[in-house]
N, C-alpha and C positions, 0 to 999 in steps of 0.2 A: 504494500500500500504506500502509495506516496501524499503527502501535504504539503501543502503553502503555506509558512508560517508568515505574518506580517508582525513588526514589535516596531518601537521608538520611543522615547521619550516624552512624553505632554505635560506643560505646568500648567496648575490649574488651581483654582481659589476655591477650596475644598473646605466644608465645616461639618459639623455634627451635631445631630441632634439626642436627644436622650428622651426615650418611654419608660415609662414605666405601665404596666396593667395588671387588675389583677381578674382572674375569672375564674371559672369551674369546671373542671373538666368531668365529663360521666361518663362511669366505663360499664358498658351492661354488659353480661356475659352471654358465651354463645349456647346458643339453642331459648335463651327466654324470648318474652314477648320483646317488640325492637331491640334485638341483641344487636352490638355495635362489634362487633370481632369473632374473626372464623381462624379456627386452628386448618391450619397448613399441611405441618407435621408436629405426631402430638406420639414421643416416644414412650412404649409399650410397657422398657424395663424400668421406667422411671417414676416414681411418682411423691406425689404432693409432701413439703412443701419444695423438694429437688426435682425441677423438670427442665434439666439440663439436656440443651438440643430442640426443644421445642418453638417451634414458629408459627407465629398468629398476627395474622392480617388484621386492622383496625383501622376504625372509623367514628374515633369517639366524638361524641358532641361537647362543645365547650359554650358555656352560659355564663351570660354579666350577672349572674345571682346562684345561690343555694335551691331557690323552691324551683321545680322543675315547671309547677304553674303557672308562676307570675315571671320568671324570667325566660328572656329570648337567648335565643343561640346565636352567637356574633361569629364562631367559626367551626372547622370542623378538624379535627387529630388525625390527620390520615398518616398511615408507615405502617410498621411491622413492627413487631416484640421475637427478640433470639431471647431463647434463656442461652445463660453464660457462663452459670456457674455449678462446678459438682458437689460443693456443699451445704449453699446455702440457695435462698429463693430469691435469686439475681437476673437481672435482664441488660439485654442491650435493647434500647429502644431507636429509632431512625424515623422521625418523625416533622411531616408538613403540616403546619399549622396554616389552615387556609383561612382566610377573615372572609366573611361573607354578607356581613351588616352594611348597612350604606355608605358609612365613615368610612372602612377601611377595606370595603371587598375591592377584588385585584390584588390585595397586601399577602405577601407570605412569612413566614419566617422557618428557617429550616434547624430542628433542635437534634443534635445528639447525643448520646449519652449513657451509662451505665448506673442502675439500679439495684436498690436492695425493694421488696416489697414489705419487709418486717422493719422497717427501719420510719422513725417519725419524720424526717424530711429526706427529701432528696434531689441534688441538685444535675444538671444538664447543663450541655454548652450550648447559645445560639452560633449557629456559624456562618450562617446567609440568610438573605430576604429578599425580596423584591417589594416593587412599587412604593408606598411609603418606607417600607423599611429595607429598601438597597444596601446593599452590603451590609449588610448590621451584624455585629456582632454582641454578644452578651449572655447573662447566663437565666435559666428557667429553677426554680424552686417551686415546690410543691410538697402539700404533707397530707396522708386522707384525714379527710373529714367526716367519713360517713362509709361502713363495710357490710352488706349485708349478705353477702357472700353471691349472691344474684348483680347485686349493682355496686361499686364503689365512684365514691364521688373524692375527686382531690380539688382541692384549693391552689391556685397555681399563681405564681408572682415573677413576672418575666419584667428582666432590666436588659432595653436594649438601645445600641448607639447604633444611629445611622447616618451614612455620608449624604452631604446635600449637594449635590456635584448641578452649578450653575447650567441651566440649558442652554443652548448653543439656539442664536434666534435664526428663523427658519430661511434658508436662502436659495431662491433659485438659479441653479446656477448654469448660465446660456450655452446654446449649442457651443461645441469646437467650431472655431474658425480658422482659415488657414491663412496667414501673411508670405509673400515671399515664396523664392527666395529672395535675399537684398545683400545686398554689395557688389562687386567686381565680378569681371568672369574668370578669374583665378579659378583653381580649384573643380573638384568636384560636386554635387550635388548628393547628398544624403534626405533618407528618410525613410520613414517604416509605412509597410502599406496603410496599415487602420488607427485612428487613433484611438487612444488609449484610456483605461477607466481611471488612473490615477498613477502618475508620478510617483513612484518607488524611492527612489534615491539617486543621485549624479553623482558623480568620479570626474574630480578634476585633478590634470599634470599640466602643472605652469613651473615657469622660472621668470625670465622676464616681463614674460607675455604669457597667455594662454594658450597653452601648447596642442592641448586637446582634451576633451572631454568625450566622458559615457553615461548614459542612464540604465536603471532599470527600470521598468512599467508594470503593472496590472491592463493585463489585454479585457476585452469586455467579456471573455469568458473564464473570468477570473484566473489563471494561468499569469506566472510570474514569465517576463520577457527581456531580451537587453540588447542594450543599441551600442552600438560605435565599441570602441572607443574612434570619433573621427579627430583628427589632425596627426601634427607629429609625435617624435619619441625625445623632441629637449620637455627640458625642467624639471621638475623634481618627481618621485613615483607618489603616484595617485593618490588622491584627497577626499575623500567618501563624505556627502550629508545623507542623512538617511530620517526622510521624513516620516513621520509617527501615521500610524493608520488613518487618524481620524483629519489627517494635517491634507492641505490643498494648495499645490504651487499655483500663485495665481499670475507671476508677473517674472518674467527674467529681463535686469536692468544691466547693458552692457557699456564698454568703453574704448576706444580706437585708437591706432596710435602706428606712425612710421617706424617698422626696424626694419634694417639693413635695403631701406630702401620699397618694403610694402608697407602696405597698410594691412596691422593686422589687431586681432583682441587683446586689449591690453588689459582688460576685466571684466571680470561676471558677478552680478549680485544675484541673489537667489529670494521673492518674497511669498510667503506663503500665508495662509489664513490664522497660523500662532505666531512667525517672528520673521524676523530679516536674516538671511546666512549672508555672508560676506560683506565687505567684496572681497574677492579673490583676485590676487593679481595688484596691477599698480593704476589706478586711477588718471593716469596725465599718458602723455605721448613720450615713447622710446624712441630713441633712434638708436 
């Protein structure tokens, strides 16, 4: 199997924000009236309170209140339960907390974690979110409140931080157009049949002057591409900028200049939609 990886660098004015919640989670067991969890695999030599190896799908409901009457269900416990342990009544749990209330549906938080069931509290790591709660991290407690051996109800107290990564305002961005070519009739004429879904990275070798550059691209069928290197082999070995996935060359600013009699590049600036790279090279005219 082969992949495309793309990576770079991006600065970005990044804060956080902090939840806290607290709700109820109810665990009805399988086979009652609305049982919320079905054993998977439920081992034979094993049994209560050691049911190491066992696996049970779940779907427990989570409530802003105790009385199953008067309060609503704002999300749902969806994961599995592994027992974990050979001597005590331990679990790994792997669990999405779906929000589903108006405030926060589309919101997730992703908990994991190892448990004791005989134990008065127990705590979980958050490790991910979505929607309001993007990348969130933080941890889940929880202690039952209530075991009738049909239903337990736990008390659960989730502290989480989540990044508020500023949106990027929405920009249309116009066909390719093609200039040129411009300058002399020196030289050869370059270029790639299609253009390209986004500017990769350039490879500049200058010493006095700009000696010659390369790119690489994103062709429109996602497939990473590379051009040139076009000019000469003076100046020094190759200069890579390597722009960030989400980055956008929007403008290449050049500069001209006689040596040994042409006219040739005497620099290249580079401007994209986070920062300005160069210039590279010398900004006046050589001879």
């Amino acid at each position: 199997m082969t992949y495309h990886q793309q990576k770079g660098s991006v600065s970005r004015d990044i804060k956080e924000t902090e939840h806290t919640l607290h709700m109820y989670m109810f665990q009805i067991g399988e086979g009652r009236p609305n049982g919320n969890e079905k054993s998977i695999v439920y081992p034979q030599n094993n049994k209560p309170p050691i049911m190491f190896g066992r696996v049970v799908a779940v779907d427990w409901a989570i409530r802003d209140g105790l009385d199953q009457n008067k309060a609503s269900i704002v999300a749902r416990g969806r994961g599995f339960v592994v027992g974990n342990s050979m001597t005590t009544h331990g679990y790994f749990l792997s669990l999405d907390i779906l929000f589903t209330d108006e405030r926060l549906k589309g919101s997730s938080l992703k908990v994991l974690g190892s448990y004791e069931n005989q134990t008065d509290n127990s705590h979980l790591a958050v490790v991910g979110g979505t929607g309001e709660f993007a990348y969130a991290q933080g941890t889940v407690s929880y202690k039952e409140v209530s075991n009738t051996g049909a239903e337990i109800i736990r008390e659960v107290h989730i502290c989480v931080f989540s990044r508020n990564i500023p949106k990027q305002p929405t920009v249309t961005t116009p066909a390719a157009t093609k200039e040129g070519p411009l300058g002399g009739n020196g030289g050869n004429a370059f270029d790639i049949p299609n253009p390209p879904q986004r500017i990769e990275s350039v490879t500049i070798r200058r010493g006095d002057v700009i000696d010659s550059f390369a790119y690489s691209y994103i062709d429109q069928a996602g497939k990473r591409q590379t051009a040139g290197p076009w000019g000469g082999n003076g100046g020094n070995p190759g200069e890579s900028i390597l722009f960030a996935p989400s980055e956008t060359l929007k403008k290449v600013i050049g500069t001209t200049g006689e040596f040994r009699g042409a006219t040739v590049v005497t620099s290249l600036t580079f401007v994209t939609n986070v920062k300005t790279y160069g210039p590279y090279g010398k900004e006046y005219s050589v001879t």
